[in-house]
Jmol script that loads the backbone (N, CA, C; Angstrom):
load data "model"
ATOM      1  N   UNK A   1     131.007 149.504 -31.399  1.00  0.00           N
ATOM      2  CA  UNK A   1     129.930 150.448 -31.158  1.00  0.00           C
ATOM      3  C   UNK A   1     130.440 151.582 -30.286  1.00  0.00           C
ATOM      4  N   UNK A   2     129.804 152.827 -30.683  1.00  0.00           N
ATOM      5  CA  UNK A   2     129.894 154.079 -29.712  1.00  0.00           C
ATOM      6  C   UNK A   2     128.903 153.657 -28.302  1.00  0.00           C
ATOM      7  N   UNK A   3     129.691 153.955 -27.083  1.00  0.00           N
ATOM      8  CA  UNK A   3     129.047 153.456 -25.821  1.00  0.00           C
ATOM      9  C   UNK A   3     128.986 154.888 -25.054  1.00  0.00           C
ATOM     10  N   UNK A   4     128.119 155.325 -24.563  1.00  0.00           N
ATOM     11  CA  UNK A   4     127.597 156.504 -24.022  1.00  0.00           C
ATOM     12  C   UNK A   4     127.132 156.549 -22.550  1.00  0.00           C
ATOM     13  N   UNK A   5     127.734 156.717 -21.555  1.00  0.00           N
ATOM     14  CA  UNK A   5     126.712 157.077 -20.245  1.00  0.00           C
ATOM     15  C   UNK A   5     126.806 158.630 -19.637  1.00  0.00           C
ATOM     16  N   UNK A   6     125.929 159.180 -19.469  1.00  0.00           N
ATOM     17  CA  UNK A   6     125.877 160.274 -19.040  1.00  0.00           C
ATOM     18  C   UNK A   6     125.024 160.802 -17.868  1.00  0.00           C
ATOM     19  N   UNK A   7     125.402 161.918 -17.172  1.00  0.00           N
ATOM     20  CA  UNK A   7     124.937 162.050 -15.951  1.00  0.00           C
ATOM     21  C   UNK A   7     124.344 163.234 -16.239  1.00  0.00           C
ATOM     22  N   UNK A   8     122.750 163.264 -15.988  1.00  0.00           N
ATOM     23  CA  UNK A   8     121.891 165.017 -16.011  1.00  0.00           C
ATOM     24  C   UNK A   8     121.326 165.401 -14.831  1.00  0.00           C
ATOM     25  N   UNK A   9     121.999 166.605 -14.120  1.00  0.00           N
ATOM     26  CA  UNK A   9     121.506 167.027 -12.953  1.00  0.00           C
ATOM     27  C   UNK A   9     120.613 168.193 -13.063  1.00  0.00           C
ATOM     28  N   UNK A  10     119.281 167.603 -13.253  1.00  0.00           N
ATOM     29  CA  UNK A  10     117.781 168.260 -13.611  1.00  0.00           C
ATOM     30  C   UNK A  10     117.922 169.293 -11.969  1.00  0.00           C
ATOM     31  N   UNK A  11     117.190 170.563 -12.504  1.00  0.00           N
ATOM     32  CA  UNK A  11     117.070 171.852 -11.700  1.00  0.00           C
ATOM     33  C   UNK A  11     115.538 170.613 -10.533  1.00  0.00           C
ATOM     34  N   UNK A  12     115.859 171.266  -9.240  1.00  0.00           N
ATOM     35  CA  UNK A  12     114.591 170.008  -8.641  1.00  0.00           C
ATOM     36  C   UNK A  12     113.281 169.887  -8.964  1.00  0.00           C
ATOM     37  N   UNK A  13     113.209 171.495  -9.375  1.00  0.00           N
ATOM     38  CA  UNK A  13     111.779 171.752  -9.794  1.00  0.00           C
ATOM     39  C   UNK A  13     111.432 171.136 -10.966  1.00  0.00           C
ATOM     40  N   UNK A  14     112.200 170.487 -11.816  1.00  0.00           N
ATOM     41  CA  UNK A  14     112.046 170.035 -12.891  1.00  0.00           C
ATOM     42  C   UNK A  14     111.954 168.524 -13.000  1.00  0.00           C
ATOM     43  N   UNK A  15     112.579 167.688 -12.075  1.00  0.00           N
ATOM     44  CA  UNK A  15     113.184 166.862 -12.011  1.00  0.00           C
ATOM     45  C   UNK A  15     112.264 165.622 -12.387  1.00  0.00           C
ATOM     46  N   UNK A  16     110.665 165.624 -11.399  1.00  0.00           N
ATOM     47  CA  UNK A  16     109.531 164.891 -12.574  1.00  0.00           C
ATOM     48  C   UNK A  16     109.071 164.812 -13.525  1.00  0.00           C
ATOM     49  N   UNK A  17     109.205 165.984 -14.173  1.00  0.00           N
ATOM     50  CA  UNK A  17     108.754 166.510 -15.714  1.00  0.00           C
ATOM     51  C   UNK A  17     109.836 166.134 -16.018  1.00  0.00           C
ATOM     52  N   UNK A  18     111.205 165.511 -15.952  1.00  0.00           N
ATOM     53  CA  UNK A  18     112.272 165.215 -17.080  1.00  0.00           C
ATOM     54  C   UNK A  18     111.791 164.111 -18.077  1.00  0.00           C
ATOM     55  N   UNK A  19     111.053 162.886 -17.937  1.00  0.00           N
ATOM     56  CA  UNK A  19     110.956 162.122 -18.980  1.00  0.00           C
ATOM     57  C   UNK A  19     110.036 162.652 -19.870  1.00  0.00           C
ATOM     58  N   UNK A  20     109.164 163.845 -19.454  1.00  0.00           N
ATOM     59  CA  UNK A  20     108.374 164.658 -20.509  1.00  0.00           C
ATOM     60  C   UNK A  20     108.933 165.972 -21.638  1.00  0.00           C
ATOM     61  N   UNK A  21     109.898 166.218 -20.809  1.00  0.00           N
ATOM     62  CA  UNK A  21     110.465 167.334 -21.069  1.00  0.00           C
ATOM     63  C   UNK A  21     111.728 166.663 -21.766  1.00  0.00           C
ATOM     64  N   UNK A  22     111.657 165.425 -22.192  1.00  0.00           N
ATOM     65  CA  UNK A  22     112.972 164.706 -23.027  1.00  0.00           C
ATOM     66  C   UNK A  22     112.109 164.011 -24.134  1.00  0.00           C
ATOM     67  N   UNK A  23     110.853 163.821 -24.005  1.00  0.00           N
ATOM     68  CA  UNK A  23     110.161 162.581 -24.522  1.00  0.00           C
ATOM     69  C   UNK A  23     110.633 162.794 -25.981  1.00  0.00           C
ATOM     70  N   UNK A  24     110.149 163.777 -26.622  1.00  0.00           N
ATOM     71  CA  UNK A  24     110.613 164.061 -28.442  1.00  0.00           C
ATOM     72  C   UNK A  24     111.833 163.426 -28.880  1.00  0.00           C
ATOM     73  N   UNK A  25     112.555 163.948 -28.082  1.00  0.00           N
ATOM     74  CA  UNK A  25     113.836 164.083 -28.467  1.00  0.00           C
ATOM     75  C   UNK A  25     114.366 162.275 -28.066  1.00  0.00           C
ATOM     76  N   UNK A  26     113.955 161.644 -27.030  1.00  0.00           N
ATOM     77  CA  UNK A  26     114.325 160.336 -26.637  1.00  0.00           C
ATOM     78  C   UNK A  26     113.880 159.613 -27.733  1.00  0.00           C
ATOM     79  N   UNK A  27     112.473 159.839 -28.541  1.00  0.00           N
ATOM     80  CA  UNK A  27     111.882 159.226 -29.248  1.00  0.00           C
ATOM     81  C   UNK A  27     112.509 159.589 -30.505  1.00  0.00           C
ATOM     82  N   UNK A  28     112.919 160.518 -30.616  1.00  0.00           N
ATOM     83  CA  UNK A  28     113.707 161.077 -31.749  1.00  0.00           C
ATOM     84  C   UNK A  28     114.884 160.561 -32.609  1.00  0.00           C
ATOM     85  N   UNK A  29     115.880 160.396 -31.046  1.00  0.00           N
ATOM     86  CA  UNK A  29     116.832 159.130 -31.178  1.00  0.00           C
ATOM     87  C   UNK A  29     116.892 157.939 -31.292  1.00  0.00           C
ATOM     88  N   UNK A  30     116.034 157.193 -30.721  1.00  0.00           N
ATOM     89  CA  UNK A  30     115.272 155.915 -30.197  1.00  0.00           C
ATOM     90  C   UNK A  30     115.241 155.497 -32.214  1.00  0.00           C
ATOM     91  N   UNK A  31     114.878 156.436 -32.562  1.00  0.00           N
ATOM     92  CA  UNK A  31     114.390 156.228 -33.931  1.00  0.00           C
ATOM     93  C   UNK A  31     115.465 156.228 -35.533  1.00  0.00           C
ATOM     94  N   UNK A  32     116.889 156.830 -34.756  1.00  0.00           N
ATOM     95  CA  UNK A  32     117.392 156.432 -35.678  1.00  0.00           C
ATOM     96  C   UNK A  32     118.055 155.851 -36.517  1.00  0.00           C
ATOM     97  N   UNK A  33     118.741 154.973 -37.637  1.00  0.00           N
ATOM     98  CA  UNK A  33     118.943 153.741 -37.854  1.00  0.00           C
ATOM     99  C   UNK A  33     120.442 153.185 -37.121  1.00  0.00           C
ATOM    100  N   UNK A  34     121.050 154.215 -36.421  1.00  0.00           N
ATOM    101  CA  UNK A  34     122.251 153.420 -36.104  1.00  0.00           C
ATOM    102  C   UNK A  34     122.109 153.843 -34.632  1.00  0.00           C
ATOM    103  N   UNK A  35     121.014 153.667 -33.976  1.00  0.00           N
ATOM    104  CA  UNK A  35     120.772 154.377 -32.500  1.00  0.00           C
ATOM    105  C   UNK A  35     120.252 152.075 -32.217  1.00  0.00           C
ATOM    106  N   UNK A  36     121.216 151.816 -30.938  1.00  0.00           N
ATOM    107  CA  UNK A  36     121.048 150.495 -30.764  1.00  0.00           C
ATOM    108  C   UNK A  36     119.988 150.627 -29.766  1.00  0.00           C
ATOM    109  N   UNK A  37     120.187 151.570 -28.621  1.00  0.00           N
ATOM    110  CA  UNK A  37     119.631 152.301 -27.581  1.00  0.00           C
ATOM    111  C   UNK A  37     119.828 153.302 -26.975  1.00  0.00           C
ATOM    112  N   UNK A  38     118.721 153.877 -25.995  1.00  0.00           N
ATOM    113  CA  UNK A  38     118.898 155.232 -25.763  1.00  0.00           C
ATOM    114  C   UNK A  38     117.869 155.077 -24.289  1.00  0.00           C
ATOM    115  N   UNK A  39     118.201 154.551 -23.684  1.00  0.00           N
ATOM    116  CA  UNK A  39     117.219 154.291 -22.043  1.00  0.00           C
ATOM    117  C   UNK A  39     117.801 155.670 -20.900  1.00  0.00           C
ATOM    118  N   UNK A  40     117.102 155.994 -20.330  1.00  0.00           N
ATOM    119  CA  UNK A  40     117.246 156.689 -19.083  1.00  0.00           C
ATOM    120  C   UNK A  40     116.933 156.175 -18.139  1.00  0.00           C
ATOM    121  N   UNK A  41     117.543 156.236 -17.038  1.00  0.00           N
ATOM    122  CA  UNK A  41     117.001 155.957 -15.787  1.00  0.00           C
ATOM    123  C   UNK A  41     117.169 156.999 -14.496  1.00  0.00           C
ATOM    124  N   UNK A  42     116.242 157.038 -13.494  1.00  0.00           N
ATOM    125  CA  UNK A  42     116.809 158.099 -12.287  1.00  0.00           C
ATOM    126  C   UNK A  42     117.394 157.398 -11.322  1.00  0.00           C
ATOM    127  N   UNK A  43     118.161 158.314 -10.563  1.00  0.00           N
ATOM    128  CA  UNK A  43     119.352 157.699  -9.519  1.00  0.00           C
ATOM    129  C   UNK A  43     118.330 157.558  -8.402  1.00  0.00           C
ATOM    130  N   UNK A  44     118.557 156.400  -7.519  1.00  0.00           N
ATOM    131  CA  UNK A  44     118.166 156.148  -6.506  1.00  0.00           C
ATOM    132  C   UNK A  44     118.604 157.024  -5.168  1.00  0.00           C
ATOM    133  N   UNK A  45     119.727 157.320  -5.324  1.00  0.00           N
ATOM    134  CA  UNK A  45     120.604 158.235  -4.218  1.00  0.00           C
ATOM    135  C   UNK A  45     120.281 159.866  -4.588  1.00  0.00           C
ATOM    136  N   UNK A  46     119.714 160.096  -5.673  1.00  0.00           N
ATOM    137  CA  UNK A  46     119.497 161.730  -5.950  1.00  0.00           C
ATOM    138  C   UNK A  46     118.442 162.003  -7.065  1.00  0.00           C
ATOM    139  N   UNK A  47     116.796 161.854  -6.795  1.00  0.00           N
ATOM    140  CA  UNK A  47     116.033 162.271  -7.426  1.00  0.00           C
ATOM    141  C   UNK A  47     116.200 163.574  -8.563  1.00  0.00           C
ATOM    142  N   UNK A  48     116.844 164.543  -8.689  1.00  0.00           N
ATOM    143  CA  UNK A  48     116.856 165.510  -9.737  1.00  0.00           C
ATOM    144  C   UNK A  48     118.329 164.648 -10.588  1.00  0.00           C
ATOM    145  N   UNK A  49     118.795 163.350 -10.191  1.00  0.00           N
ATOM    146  CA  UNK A  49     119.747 163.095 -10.927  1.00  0.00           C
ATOM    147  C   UNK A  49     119.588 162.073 -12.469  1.00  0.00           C
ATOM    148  N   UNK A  50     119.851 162.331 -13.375  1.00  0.00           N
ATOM    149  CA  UNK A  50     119.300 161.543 -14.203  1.00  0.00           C
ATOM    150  C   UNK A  50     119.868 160.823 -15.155  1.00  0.00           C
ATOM    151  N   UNK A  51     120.108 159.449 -15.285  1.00  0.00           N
ATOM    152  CA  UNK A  51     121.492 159.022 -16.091  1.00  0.00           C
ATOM    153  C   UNK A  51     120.877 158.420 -17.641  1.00  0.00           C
ATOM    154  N   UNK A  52     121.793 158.617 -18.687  1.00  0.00           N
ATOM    155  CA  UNK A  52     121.603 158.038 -19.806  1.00  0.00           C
ATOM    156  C   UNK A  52     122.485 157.097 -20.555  1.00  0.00           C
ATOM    157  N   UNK A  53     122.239 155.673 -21.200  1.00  0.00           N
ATOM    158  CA  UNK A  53     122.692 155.104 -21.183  1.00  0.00           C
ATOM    159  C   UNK A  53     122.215 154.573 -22.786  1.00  0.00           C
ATOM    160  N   UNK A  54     123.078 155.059 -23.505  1.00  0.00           N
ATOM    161  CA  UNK A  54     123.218 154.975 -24.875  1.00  0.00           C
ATOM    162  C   UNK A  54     124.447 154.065 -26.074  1.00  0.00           C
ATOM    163  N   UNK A  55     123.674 153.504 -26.878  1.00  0.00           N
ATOM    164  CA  UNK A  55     125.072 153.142 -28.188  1.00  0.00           C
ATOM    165  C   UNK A  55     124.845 153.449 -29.450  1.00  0.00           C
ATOM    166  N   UNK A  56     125.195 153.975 -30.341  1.00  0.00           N
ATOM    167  CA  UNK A  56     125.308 153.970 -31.614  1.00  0.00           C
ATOM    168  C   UNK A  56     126.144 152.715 -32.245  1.00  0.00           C
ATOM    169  N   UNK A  57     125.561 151.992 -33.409  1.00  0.00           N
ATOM    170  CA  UNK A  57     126.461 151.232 -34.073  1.00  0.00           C
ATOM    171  C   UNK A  57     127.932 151.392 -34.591  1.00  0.00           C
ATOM    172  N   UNK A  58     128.287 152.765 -34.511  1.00  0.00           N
ATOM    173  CA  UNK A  58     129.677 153.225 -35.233  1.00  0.00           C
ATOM    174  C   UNK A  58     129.747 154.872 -35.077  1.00  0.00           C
ATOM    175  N   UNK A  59     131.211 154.762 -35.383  1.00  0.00           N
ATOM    176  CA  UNK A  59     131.080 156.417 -35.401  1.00  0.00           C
ATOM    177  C   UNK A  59     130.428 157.737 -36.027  1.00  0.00           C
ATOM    178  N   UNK A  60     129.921 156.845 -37.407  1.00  0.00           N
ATOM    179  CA  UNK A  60     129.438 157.657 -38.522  1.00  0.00           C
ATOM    180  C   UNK A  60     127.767 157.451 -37.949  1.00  0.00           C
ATOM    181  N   UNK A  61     127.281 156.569 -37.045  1.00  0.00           N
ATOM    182  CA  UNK A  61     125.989 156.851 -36.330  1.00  0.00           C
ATOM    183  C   UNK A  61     126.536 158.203 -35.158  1.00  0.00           C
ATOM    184  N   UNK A  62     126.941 157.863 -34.517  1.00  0.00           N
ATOM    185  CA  UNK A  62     126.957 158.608 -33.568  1.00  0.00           C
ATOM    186  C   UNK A  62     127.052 160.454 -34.430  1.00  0.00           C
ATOM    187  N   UNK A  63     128.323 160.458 -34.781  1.00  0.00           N
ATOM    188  CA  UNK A  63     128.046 161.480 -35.642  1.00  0.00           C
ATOM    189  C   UNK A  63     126.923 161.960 -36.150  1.00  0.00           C
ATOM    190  N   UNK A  64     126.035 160.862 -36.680  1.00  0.00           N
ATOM    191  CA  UNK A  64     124.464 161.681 -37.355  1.00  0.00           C
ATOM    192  C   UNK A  64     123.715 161.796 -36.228  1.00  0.00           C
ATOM    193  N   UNK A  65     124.336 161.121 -34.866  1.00  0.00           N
ATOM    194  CA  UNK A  65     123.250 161.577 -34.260  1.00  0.00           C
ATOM    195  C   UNK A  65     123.505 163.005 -33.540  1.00  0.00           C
ATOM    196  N   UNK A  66     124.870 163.254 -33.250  1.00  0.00           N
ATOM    197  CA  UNK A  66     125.208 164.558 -33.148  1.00  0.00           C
ATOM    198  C   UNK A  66     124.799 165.674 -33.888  1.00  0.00           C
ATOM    199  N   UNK A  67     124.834 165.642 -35.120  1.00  0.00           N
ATOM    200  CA  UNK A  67     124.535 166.398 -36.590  1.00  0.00           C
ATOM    201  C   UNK A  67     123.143 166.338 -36.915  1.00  0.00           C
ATOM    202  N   UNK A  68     122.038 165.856 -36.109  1.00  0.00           N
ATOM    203  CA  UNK A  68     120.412 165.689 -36.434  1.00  0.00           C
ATOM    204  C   UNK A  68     119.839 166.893 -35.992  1.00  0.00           C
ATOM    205  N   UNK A  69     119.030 167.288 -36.827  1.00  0.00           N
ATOM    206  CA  UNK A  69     117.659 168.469 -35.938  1.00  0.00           C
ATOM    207  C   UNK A  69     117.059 168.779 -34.589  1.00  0.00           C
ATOM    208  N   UNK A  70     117.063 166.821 -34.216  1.00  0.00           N
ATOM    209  CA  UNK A  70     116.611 166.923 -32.826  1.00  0.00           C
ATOM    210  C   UNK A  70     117.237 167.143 -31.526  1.00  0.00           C
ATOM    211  N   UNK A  71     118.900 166.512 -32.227  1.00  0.00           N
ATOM    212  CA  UNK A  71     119.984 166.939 -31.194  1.00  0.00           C
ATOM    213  C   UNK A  71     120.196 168.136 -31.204  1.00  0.00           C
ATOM    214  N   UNK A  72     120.130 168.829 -32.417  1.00  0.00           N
ATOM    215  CA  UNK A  72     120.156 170.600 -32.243  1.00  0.00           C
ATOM    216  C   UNK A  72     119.814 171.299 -31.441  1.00  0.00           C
ATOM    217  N   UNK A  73     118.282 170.781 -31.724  1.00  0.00           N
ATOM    218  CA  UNK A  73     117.195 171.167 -30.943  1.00  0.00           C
ATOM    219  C   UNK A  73     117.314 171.186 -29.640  1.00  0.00           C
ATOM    220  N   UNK A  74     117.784 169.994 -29.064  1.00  0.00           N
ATOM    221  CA  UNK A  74     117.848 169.718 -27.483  1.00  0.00           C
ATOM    222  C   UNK A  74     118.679 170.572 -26.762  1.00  0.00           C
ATOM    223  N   UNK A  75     120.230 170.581 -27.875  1.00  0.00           N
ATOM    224  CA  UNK A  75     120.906 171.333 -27.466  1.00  0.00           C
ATOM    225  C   UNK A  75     120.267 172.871 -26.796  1.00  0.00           C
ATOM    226  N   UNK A  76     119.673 173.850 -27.303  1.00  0.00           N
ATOM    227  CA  UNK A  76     118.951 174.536 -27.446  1.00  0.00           C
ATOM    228  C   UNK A  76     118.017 174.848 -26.371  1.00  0.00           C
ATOM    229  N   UNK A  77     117.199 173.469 -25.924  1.00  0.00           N
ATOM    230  CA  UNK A  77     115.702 173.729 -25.066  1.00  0.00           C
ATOM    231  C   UNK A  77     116.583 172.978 -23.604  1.00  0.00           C
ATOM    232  N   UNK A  78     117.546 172.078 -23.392  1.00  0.00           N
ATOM    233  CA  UNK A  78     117.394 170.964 -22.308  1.00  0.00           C
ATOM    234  C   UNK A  78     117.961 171.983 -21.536  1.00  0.00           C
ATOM    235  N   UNK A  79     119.552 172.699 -21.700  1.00  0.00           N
ATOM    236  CA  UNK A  79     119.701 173.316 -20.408  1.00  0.00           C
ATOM    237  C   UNK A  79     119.018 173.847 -19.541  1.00  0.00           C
ATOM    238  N   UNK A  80     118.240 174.688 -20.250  1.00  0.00           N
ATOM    239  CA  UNK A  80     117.457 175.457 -19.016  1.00  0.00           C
ATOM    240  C   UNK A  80     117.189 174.631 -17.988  1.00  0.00           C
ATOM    241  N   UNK A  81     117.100 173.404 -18.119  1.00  0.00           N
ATOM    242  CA  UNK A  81     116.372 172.459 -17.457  1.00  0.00           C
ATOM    243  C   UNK A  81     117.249 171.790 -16.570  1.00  0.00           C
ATOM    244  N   UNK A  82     118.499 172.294 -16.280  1.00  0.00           N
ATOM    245  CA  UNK A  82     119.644 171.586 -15.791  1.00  0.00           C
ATOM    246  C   UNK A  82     120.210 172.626 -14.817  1.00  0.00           C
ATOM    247  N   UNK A  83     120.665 172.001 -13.779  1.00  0.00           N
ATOM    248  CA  UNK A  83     121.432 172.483 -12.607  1.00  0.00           C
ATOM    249  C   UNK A  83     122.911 172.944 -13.274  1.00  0.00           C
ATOM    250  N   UNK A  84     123.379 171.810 -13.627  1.00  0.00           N
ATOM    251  CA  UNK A  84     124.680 171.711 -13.995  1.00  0.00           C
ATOM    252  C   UNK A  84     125.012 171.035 -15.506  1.00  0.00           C
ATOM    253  N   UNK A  85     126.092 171.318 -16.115  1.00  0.00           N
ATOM    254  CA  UNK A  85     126.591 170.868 -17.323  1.00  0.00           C
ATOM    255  C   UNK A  85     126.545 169.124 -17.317  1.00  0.00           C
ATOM    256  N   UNK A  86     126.216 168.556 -18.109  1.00  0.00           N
ATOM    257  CA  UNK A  86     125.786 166.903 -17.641  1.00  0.00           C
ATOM    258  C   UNK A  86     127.216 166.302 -17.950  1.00  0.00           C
ATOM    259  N   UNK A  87     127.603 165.399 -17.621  1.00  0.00           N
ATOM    260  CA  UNK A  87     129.471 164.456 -17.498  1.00  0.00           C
ATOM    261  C   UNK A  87     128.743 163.320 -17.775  1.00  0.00           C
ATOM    262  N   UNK A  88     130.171 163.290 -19.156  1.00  0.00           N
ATOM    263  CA  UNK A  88     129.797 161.814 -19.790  1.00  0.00           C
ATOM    264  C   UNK A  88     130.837 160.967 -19.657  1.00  0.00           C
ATOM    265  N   UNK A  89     130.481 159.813 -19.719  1.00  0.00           N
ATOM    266  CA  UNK A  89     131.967 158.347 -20.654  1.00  0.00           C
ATOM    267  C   UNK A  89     131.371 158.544 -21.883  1.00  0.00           C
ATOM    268  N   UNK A  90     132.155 158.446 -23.141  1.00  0.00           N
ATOM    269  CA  UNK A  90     132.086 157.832 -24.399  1.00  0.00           C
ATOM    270  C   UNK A  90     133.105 157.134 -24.669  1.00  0.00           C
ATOM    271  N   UNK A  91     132.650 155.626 -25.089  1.00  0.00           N
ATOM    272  CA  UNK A  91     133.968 154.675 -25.239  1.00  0.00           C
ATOM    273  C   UNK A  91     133.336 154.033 -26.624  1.00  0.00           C
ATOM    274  N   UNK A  92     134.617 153.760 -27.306  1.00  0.00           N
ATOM    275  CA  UNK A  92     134.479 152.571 -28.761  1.00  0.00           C
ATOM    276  C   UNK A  92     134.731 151.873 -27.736  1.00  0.00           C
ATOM    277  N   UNK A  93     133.773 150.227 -28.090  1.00  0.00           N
ATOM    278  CA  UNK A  93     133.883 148.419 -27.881  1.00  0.00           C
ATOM    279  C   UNK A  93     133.865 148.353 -28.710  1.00  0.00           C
ATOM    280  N   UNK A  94     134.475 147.184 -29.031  1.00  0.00           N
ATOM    281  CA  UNK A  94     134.533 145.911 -30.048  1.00  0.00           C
ATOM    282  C   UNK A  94     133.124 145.259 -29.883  1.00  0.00           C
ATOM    283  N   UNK A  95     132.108 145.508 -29.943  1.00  0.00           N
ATOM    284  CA  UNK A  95     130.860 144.728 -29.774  1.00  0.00           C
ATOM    285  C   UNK A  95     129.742 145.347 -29.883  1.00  0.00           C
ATOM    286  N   UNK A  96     128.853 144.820 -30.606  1.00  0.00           N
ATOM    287  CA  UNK A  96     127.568 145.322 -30.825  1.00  0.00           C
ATOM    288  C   UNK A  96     126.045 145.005 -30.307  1.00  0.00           C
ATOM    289  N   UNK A  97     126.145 144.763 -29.144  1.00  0.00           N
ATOM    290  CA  UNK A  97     125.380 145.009 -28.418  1.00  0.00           C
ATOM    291  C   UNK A  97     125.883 144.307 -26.485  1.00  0.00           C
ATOM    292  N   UNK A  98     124.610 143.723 -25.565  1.00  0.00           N
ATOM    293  CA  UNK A  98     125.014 143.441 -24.354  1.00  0.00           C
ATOM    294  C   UNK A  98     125.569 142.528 -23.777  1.00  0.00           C
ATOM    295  N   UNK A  99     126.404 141.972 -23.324  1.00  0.00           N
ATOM    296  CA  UNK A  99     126.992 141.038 -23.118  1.00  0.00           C
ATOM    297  C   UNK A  99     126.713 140.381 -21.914  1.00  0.00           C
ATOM    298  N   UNK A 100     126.271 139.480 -21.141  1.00  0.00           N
ATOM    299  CA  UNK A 100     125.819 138.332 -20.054  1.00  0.00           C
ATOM    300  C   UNK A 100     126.767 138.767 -19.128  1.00  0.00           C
ATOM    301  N   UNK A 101     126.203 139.161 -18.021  1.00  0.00           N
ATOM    302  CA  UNK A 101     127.294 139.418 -16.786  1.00  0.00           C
ATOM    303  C   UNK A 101     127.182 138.333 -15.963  1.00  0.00           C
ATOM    304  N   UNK A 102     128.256 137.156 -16.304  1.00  0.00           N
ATOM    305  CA  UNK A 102     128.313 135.932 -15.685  1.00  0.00           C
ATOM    306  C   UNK A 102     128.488 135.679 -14.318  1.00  0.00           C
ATOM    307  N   UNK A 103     129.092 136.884 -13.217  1.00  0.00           N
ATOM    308  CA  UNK A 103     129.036 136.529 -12.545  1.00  0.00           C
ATOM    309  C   UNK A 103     127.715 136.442 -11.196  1.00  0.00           C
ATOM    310  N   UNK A 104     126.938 137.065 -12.022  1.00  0.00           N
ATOM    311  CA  UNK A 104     125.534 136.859 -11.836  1.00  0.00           C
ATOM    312  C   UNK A 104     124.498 135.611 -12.708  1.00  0.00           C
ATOM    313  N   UNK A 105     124.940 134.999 -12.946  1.00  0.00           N
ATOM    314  CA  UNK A 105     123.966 133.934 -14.076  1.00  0.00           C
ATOM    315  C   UNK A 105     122.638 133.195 -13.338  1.00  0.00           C
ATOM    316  N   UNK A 106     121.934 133.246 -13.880  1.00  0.00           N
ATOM    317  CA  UNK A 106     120.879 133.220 -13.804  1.00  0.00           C
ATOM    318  C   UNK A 106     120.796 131.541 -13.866  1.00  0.00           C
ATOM    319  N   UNK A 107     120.214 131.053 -12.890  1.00  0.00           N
ATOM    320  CA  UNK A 107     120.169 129.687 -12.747  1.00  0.00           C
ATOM    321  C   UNK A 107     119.197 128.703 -12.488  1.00  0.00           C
ATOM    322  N   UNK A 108     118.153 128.634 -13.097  1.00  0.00           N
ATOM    323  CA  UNK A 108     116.652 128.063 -12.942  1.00  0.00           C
ATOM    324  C   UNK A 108     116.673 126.758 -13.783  1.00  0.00           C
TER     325      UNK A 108
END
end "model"
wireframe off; spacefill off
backbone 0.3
color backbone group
């Protein structure tokens, strides 16, 4: 799988309106057949900071999801909405989906 994390440093004024001002487009992706996930979360250490944490099943997903309307689109509307250019990881795994972080196991 294509493995994705990325960092968005929302302008401050913006920074509550980001899960609104993404919603289409999250739902957009969320929706398409080789999209495994697509979650956001905000940083605890920097409110306008906003991380995304994504996989596509393969490269030829990831690709369509690059190559879609809505990614166009985003391309297009999100900067404005950004302090700074957002910094990613993209890594191929050998694995298709989450794997048990044992050294935390859960023991009930």
């Amino acid at each position: 799988m294509i493995f994705i994390t990325a960092k968005f440093k929302v302008l401050p004024e913006y920074a509550d309106q980001w899960p609104e001002i993404t919603r289409e487009f999250t739902a957009a992706t969320r929706g398409e057949p080789g999209c495994l996930w697509f979650d956001w979360s905000r940083s605890l250490d920097d409110p306008s900071e906003y991380v995304i944490v994504e996989a596509f099943r393969d490269g030829a997903a990831g690709a369509a999801h690059v190559g879609s309307e809505h990614f166009k689109a985003a391309q297009q509307r999100l900067p404005e909405f950004l302090a700074q250019t957002p910094r990613i990881v993209n890594v191929t795994v050998p694995q298709d989906g989450w794997s048990e972080l044992g050294e935390f196991a859960v023991r009930r």
